[in-house]
MARNUVEX-613147 format. One record per residue (C-alpha): residue number from 1; residue in three letters; x, y, z. Coordinates in steps of 0.001 Angstrom, whole numbers, padded with zeros to 6 digits. Layout:
<atoms>
+-----+---------+---------+---------+---------+
| num | residuo |      px |      py |      pz |
+-----+---------+---------+---------+---------+
| NUM |     Ala |       X |       Y |       Z |
...
+-----+---------+---------+---------+---------+
</atoms>
This chain:
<atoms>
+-----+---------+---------+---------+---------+
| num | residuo |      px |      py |      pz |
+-----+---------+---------+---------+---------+
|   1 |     Unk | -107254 | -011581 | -143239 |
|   2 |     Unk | -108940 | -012483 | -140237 |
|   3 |     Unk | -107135 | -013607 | -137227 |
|   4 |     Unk | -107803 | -014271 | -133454 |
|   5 |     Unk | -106512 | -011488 | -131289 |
|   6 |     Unk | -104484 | -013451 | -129163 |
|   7 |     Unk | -102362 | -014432 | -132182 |
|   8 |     Unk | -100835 | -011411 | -134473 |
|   9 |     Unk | -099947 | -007661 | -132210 |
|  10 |     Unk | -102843 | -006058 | -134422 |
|  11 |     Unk | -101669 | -002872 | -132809 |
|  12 |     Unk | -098076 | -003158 | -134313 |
|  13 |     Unk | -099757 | -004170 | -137518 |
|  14 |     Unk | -101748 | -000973 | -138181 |
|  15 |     Unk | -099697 |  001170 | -136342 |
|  16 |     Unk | -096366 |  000283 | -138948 |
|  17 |     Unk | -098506 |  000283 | -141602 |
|  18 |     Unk | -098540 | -003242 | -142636 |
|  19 |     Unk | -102280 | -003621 | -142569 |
|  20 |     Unk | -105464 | -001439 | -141567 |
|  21 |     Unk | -108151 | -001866 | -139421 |
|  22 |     Unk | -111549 | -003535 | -140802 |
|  23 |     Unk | -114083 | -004634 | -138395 |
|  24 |     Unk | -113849 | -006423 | -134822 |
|  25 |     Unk | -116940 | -008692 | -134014 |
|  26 |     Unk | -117323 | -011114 | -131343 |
|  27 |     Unk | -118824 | -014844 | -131844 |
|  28 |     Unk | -119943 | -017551 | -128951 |
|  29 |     Unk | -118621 | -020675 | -129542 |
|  30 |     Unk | -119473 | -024308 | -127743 |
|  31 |     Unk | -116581 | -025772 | -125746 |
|  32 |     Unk | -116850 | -029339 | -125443 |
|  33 |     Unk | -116314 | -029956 | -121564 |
|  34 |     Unk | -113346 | -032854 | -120428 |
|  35 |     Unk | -114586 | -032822 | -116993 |
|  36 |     Unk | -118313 | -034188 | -117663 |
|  37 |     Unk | -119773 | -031189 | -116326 |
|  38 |     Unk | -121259 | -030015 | -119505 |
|  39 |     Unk | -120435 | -027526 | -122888 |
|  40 |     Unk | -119992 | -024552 | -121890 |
|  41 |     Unk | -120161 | -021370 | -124370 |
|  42 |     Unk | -117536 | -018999 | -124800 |
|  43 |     Unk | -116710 | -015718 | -126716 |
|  44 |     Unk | -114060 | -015215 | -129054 |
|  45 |     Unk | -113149 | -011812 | -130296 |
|  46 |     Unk | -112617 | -011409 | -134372 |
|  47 |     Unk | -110219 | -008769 | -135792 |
|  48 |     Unk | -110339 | -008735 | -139545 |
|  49 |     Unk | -107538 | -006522 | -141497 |
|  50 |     Unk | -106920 | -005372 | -144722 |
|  51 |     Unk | -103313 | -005395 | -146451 |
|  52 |     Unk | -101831 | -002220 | -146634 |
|  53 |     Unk | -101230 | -000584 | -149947 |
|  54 |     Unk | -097673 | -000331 | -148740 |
|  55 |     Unk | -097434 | -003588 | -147334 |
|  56 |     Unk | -094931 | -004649 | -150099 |
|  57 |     Unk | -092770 | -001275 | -149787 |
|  58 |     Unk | -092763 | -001710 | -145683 |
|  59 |     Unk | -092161 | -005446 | -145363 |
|  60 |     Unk | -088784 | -005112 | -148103 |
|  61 |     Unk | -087922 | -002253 | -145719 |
|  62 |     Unk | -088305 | -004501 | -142870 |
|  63 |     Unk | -086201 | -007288 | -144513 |
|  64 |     Unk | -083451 | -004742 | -145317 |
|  65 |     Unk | -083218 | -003785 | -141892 |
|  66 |     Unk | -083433 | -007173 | -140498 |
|  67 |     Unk | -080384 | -008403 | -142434 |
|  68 |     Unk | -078896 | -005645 | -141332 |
|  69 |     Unk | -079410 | -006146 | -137688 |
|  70 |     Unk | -078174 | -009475 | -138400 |
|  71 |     Unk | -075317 | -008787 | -140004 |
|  72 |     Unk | -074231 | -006114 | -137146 |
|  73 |     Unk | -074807 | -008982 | -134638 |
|  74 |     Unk | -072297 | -011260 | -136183 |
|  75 |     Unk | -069977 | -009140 | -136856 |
|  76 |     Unk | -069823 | -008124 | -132963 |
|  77 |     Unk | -070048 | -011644 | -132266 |
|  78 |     Unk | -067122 | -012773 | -134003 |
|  79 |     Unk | -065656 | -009735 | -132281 |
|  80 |     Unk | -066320 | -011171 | -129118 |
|  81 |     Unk | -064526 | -013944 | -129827 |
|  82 |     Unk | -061520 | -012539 | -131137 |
|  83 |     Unk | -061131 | -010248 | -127855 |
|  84 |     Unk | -061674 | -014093 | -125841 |
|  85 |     Unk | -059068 | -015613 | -127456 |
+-----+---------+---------+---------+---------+
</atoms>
């Protein structure tokens, strides 16, 4: 997988295990001007990662919690409710 940086937290990626680091690289691009003043070149920064081998194990972990988390948060919203009414 190789993103932009600016898109995914890489560092939340590798750090819970969800995908390790492969290579970072840098390539200039040509940016078309809208100002008639010329292209201009720019640098964009590639991360590439690599799956896990317990990307499968951590992500049904993360869904387990998640719908836990979401269950919690209805429950203390309908709570809420109740002590409103």
């Amino acid at each position: 997988m190789t993103c932009v940086s600016s898109d995914l937290p890489i560092c939340l990626l590798c750090r819970n295990n969800y995908a390790i680091f492969e290579e970072i690289r840098t390539k200039t691009i040509t940016v078309q001007a809208s100002n008639n003043r010329g292209d201009s070149k720019k640098a964009k920064l590639f991360i590439t990662l690599k799956r896990s081998p317990d990307f499968f194990e951590n992500m049904k972990k993360f869904n387990e919690i998640r719908e836990e988390n979401e269950q919690k948060a209805s429950k203390l919203q309908e709570e809420s409710k109740e002590k409103t009414e």
